[in-house]
LUMVEXDO-63231 format. One line per 5 residues: number of its first residue (from 0); their letters; for each residue x, z, y of N, C-alpha, C, O. Coordinates in steps of 0.2 Angstrom, whole numbers. Layout:
# residues N
NUM = a = X Z Y X Z Y X Z Y X Z Y | ...
This chain:
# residues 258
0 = xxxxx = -541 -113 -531 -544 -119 -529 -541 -121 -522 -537 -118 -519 | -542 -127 -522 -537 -132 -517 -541 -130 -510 -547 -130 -510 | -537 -128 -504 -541 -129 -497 -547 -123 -497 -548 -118 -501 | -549 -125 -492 -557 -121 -490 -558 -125 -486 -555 -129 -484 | -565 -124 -483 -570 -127 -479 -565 -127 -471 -561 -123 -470
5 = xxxxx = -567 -131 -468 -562 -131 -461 -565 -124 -457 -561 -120 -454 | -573 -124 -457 -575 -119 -453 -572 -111 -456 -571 -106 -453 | -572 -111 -460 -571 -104 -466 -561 -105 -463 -559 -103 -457 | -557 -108 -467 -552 -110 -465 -551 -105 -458 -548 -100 -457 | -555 -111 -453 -552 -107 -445 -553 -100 -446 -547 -97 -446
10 = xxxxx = -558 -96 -448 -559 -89 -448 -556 -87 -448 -554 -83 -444 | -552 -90 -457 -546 -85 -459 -540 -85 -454 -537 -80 -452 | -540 -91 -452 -534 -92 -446 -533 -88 -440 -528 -85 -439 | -539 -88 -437 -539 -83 -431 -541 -74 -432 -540 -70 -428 | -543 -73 -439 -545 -67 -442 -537 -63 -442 -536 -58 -439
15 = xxxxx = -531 -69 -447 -524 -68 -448 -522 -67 -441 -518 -63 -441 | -523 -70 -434 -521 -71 -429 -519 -64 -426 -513 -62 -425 | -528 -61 -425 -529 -56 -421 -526 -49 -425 -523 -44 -423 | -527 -49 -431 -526 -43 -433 -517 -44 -431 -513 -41 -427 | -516 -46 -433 -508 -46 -431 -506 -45 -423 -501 -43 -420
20 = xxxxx = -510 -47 -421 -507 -46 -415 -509 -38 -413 -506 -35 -409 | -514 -35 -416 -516 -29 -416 -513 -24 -418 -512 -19 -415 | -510 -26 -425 -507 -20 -430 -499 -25 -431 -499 -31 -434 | -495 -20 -428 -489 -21 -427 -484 -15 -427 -486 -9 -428 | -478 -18 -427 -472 -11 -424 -470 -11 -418 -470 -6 -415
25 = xxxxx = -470 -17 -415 -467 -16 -408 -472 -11 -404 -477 -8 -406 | -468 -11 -397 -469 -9 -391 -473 -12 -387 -476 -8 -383 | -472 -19 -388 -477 -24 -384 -485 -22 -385 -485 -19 -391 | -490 -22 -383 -496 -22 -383 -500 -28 -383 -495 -32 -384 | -504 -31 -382 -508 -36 -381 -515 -38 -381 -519 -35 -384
30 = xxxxx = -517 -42 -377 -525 -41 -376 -525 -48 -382 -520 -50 -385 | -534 -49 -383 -535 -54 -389 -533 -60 -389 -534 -64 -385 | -529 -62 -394 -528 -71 -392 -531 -75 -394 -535 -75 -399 | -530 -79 -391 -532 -88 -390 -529 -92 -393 -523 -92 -393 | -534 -96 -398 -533 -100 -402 -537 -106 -402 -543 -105 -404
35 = xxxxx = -533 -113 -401 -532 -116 -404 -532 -121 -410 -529 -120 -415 | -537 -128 -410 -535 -133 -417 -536 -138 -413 -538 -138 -407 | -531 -143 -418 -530 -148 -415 -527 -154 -421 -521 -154 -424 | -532 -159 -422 -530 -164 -425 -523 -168 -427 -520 -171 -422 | -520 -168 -435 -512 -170 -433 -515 -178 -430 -512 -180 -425
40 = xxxxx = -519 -181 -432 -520 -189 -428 -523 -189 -424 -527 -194 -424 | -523 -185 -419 -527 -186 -411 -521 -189 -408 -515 -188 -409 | -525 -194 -404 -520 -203 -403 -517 -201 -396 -517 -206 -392 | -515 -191 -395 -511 -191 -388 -504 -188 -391 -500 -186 -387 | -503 -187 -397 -497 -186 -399 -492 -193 -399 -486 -192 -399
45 = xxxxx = -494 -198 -399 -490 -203 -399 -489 -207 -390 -486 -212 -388 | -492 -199 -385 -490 -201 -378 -485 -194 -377 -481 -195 -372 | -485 -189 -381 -482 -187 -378 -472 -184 -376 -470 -180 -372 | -469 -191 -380 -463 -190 -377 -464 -193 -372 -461 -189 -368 | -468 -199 -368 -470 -201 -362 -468 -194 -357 -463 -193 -354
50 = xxxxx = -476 -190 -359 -475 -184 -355 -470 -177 -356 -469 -172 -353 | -469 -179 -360 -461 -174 -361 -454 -176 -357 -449 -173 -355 | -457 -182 -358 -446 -185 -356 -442 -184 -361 -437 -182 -359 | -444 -183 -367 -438 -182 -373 -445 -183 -380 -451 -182 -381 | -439 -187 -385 -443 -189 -392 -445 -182 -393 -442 -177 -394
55 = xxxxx = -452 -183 -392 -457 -177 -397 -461 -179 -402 -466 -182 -403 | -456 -175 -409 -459 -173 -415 -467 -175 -416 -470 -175 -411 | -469 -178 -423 -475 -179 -423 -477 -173 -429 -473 -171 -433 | -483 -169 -429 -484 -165 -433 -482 -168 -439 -479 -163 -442 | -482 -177 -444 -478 -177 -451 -471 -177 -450 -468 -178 -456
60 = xxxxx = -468 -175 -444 -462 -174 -444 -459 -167 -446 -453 -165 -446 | -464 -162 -447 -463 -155 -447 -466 -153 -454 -465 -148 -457 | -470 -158 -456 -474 -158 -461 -477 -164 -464 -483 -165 -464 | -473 -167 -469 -479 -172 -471 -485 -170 -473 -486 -164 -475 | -489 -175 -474 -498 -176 -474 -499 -168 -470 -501 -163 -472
65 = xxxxx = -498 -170 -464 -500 -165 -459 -508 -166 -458 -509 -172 -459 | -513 -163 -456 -518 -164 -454 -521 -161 -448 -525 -164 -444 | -518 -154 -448 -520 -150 -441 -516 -147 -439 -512 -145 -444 | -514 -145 -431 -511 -141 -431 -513 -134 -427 -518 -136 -425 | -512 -127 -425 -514 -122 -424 -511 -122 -416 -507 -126 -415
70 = xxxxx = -513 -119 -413 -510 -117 -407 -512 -109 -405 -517 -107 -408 | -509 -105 -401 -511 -99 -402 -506 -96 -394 -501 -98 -392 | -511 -91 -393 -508 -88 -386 -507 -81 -387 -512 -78 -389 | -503 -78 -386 -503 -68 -386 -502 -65 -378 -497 -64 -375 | -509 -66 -376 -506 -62 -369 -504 -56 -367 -508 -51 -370
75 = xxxxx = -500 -54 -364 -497 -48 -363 -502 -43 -359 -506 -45 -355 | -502 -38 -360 -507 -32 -358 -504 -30 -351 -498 -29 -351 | -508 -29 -346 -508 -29 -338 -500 -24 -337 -496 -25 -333 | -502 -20 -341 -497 -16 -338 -487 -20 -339 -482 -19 -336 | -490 -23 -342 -480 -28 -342 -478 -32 -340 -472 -33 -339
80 = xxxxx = -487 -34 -337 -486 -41 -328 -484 -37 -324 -479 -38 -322 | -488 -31 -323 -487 -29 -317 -481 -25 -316 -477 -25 -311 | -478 -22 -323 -470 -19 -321 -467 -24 -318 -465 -23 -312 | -467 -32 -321 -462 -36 -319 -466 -39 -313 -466 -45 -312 | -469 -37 -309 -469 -39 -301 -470 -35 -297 -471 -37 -291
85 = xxxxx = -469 -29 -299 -468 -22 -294 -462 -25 -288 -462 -25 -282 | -454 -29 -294 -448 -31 -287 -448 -38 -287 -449 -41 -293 | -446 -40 -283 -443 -46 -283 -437 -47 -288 -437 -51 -293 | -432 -44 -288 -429 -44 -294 -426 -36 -294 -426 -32 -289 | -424 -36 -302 -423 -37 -307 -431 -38 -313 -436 -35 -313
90 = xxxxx = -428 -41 -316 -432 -41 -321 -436 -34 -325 -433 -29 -325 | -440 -34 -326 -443 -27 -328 -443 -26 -334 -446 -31 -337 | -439 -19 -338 -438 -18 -344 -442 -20 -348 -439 -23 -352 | -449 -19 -346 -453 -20 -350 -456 -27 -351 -460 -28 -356 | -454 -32 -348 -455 -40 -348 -451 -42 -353 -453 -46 -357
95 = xxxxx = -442 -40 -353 -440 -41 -356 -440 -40 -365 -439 -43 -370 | -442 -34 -363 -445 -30 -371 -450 -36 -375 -450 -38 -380 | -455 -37 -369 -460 -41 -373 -459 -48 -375 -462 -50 -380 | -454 -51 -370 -452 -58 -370 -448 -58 -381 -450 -62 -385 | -444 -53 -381 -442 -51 -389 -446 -48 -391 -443 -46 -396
100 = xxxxx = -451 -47 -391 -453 -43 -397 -460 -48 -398 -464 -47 -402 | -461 -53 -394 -469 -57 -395 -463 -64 -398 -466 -67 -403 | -458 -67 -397 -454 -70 -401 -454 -69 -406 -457 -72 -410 | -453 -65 -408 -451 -60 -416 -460 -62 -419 -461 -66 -424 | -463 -59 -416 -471 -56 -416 -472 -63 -420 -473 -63 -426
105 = xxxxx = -471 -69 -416 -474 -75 -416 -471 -77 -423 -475 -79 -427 | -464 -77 -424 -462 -81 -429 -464 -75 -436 -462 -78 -441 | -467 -70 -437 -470 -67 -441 -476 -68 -442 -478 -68 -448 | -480 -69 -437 -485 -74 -439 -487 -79 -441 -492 -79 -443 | -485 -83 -441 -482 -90 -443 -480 -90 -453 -481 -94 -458
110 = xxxxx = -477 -85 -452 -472 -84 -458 -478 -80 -464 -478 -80 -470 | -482 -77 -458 -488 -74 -463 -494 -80 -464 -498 -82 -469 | -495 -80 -459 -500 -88 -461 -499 -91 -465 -504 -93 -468 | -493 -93 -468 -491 -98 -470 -492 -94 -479 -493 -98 -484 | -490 -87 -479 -489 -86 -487 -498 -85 -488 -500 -87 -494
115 = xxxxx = -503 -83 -483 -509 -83 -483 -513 -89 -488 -516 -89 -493 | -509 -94 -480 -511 -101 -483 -511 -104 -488 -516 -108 -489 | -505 -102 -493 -503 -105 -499 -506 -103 -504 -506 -107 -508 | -510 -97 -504 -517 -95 -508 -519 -100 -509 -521 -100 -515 | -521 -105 -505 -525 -108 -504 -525 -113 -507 -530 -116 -509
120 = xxxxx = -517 -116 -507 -516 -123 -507 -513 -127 -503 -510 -132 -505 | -515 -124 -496 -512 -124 -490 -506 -126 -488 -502 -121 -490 | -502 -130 -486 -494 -130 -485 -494 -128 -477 -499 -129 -473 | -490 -125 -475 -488 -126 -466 -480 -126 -465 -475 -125 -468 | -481 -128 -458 -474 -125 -456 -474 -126 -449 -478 -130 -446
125 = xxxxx = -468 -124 -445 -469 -120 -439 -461 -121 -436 -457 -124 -439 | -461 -119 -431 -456 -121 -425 -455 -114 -421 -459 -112 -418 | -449 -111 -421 -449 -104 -416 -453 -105 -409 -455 -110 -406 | -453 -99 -408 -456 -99 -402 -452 -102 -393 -453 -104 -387 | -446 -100 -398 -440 -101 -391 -434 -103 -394 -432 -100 -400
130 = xxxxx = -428 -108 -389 -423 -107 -393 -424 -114 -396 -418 -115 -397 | -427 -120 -399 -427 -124 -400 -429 -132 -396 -433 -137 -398 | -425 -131 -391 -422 -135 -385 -416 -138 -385 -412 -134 -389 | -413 -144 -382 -408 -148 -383 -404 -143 -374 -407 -142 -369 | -399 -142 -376 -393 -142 -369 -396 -144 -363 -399 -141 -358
135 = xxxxx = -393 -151 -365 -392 -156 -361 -399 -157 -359 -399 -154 -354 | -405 -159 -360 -413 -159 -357 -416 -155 -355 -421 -155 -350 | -414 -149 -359 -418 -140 -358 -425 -143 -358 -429 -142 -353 | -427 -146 -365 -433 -150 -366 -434 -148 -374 -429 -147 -378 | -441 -146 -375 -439 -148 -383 -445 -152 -388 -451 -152 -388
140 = xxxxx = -441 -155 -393 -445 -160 -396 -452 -158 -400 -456 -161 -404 | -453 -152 -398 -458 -148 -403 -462 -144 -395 -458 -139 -394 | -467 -146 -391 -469 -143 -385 -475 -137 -387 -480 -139 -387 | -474 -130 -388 -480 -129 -389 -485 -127 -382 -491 -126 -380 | -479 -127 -378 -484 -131 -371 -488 -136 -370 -494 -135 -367
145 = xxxxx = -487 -142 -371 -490 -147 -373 -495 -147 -377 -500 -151 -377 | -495 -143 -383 -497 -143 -388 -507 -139 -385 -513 -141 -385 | -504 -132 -384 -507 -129 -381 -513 -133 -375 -518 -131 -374 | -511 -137 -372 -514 -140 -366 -520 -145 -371 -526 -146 -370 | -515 -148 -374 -521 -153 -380 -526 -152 -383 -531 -155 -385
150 = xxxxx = -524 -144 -385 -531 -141 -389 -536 -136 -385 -540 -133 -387 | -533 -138 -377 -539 -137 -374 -538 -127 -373 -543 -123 -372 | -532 -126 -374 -533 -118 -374 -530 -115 -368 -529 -110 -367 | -530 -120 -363 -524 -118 -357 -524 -126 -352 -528 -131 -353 | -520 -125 -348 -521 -132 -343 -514 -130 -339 -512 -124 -341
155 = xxxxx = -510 -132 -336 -503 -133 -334 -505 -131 -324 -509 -134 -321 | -501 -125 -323 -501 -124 -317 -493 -126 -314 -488 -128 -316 | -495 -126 -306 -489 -128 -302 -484 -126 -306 -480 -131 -306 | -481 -120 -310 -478 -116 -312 -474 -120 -319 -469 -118 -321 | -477 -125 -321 -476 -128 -327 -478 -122 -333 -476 -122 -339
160 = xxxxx = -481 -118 -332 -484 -113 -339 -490 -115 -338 -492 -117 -332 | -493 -114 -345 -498 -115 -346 -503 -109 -344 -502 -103 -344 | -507 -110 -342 -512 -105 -339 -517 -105 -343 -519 -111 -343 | -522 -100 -347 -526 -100 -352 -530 -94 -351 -527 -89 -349 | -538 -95 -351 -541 -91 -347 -540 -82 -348 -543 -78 -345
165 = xxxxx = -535 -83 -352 -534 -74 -351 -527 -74 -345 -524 -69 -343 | -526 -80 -343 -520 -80 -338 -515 -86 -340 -517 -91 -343 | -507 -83 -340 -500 -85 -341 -496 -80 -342 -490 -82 -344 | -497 -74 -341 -492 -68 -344 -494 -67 -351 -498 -64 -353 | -488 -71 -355 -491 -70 -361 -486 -78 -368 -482 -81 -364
170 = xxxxx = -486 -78 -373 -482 -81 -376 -485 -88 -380 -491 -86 -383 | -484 -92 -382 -487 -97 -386 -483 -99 -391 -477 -101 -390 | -486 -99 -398 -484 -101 -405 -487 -106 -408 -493 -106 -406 | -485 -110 -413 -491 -116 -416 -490 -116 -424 -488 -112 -428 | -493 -121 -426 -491 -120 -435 -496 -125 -437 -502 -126 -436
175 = xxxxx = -490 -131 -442 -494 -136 -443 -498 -136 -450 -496 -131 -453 | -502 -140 -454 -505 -138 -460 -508 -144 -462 -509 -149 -459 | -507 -144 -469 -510 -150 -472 -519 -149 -474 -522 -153 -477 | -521 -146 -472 -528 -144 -472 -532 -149 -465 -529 -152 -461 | -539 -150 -465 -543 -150 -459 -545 -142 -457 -547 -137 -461
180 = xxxxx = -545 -143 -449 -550 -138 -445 -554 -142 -441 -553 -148 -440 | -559 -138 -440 -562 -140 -432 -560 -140 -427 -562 -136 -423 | -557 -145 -425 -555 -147 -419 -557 -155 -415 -556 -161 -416 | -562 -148 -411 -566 -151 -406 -562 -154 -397 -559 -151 -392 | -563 -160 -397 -561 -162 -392 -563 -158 -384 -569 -159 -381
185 = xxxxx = -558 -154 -382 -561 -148 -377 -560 -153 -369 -556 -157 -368 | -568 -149 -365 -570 -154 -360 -560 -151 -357 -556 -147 -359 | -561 -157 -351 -554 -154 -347 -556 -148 -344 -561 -146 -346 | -552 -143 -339 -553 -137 -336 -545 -135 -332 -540 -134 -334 | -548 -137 -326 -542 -134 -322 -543 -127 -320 -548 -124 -318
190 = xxxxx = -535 -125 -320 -535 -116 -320 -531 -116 -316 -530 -110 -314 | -527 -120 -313 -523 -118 -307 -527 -118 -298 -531 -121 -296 | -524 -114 -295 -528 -114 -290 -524 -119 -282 -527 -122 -277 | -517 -119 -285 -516 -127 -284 -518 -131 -283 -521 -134 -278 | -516 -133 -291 -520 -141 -291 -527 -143 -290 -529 -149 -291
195 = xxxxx = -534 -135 -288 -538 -138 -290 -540 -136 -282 -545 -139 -280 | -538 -132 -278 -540 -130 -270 -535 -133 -266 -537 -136 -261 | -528 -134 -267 -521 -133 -266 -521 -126 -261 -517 -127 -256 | -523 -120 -262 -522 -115 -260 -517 -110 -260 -515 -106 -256 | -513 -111 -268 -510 -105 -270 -502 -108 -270 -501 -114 -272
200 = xxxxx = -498 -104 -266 -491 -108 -271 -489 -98 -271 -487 -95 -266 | -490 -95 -275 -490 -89 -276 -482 -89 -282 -477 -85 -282 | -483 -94 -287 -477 -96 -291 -469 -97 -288 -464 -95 -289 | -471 -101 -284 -467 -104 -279 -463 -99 -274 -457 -100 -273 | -468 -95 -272 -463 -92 -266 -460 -86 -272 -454 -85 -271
205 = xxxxx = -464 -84 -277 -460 -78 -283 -454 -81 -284 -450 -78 -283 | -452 -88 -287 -446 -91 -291 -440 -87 -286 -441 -86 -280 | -434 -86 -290 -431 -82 -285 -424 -88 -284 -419 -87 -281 | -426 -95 -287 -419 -97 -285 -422 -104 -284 -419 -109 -285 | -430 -104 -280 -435 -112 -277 -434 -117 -281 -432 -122 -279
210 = xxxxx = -435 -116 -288 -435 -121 -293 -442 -123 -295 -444 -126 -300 | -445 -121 -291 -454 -124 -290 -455 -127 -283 -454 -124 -278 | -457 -132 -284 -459 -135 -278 -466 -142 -277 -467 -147 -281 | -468 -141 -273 -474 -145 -272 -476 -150 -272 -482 -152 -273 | -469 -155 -271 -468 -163 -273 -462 -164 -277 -461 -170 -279
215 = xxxxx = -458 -159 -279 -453 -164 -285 -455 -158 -290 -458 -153 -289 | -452 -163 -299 -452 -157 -303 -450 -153 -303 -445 -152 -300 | -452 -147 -308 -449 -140 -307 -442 -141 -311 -441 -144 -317 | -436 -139 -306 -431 -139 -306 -426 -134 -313 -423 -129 -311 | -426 -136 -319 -423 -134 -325 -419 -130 -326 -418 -124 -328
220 = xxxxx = -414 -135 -323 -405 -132 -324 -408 -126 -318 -408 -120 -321 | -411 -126 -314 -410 -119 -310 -415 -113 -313 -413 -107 -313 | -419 -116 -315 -424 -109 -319 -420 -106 -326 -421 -101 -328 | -416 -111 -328 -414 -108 -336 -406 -106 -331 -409 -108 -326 | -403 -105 -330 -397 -102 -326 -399 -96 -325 -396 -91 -328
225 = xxxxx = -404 -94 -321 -406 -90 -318 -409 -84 -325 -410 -78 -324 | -412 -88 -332 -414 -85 -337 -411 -82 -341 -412 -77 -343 | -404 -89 -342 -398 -84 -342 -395 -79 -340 -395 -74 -344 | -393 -79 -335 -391 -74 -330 -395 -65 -330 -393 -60 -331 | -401 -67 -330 -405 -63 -331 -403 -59 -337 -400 -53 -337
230 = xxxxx = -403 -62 -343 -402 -62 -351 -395 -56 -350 -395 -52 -355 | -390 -57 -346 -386 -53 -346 -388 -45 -347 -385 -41 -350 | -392 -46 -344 -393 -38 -341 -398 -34 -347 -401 -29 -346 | -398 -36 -354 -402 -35 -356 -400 -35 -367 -403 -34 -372 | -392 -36 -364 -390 -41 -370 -391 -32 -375 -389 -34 -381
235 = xxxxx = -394 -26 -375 -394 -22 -379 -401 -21 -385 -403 -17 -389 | -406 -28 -380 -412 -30 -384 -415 -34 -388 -420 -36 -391 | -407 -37 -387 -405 -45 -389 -403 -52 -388 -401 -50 -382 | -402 -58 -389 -401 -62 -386 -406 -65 -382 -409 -68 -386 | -407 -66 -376 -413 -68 -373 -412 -69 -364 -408 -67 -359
240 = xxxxx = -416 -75 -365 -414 -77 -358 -422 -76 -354 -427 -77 -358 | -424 -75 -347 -428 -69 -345 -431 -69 -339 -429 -65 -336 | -436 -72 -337 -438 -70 -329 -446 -70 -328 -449 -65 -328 | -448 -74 -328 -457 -74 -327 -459 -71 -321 -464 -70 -319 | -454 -70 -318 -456 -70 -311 -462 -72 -308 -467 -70 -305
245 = xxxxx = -461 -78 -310 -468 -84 -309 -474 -83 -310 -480 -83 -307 | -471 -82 -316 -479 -79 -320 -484 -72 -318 -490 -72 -319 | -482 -69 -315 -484 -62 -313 -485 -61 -307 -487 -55 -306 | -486 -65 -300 -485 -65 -293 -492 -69 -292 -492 -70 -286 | -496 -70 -294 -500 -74 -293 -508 -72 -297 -509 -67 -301
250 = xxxxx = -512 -76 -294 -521 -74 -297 -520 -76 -304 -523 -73 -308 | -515 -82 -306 -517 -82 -313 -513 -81 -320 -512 -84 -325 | -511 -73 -316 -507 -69 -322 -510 -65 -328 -506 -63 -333 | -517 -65 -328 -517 -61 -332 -525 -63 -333 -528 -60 -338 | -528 -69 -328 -534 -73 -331 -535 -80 -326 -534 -80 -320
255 = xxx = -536 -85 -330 -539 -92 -329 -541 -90 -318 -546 -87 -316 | -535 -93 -313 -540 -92 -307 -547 -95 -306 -551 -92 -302 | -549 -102 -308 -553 -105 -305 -557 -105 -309 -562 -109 -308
């Protein structure tokens, strides 16, 4: 039979989510994720190359007769923020470990949704989690940051990551589908404590090379050099570029501060 019910659907969707995120090989651990729906014609996909600065994909660009797309969070379990903010630098093995193995993680879920899906009727399809950015912009036409912020699962702190109330240590993946969900237009919610006290620049002073700052944008070429570089130190776990610094110095590493 063609489809399922949108309510039944999400079930299966976030049911497929969690257990994978549970029952795995890696070494990475993780608390429950966040998830995500979001209408393919909600009339803010056609603002947001606006808010990207670079043509962004529309979900029938990834999929014709798109309808919904998935948004999905894996936050990283306490102990892998806090390795990597024990120093200032280097990178903490274990951020790095998780940085690959929640990529991996991500495009395996994706990859299992989608043969799920097709039980169903379902078509999907998906975007890596990293690595599908242009050089030259260090932008990419598929945001699942943006994506994430739309479906109301997360909100944008000083740091340009997304913060979602189990924090920002942690990774974001999406998956588009010709099916309907439930997606419910989510009230707004600020979780930065920034933008919402102007209190915190805790990202800010962590960045090791001031590519966060309080009046210009977060400075790119210097964050991805620096991701780079990091990535050096690391090349025996893969290809991977690497910091999160940011992410882990601050009230909203590891839940929503405000």
């Amino acid at each position: 039979m063609r489809g399922l019910p949108p309510a039944e659907l999400a079930d299966l969707i976030k049911a497929t989510i969690t257990y994978e995120a549970t029952h795995h090989a890696f070494v990475t651990r993780y608390r429950e994720p966040i998830i995500g729906f979001l209408a393919a014609d909600d009339p803010r996909f056609a603002k947001l190359s606006q808010w990207t600065q670079i043509k962004h994909w529309m979900p029938a660009d990834l999929l014709p007769d798109a309808q919904s797309v998935v948004v999905f969070f894996l936050p990283f379990a306490p102990e892998i923020a806090h390795a990597n903010a024990r120093d200032e630098e280097p990178v903490a093995l274990e951020w790095a470990i998780a940085y690959q193995d929640t990529n991996t993680l991500i495009g395996e879920i994706t990859t299992l949704l989608g043969e799920v899906l097709s039980q169903h009727g379902i078509r999907s399809a998906a975007q890596p989690a990293t690595g599908n950015f242009k050089q030259s912009e260090l932008r990419s036409p598929w945001s699942h940051k943006s994506l994430a912020v739309m479906a109301g699962i997360g909100s944008f702190g000083l740091h340009q990551l997304v913060i979602t109330d189990a924090g920002c240590a942690g990774r974001l993946g999406s998956l588009v589908i010709d099916a309907k969900l439930p997606a419910v237009q989510p009230v707004p919610k600020e979780r930065c404590e920034y933008f919402e006290f102007g209190t915190c620049i805790a990202c800010l002073e962590a960045c090791p090379v001031n590519a966060i700052s309080e009046d210009q944008p977060l400075d790119r070429r210097a964050c991805w050099q620096q991701c780079h570089k990091n990535g050096a130190g690391f090349v025996d776990i893969g290809k991977i570029n690497v910091c999160g610094k940011c992410a882990v110095m601050g009230p909203c590493t590891l839940h929503s501060a405000v």
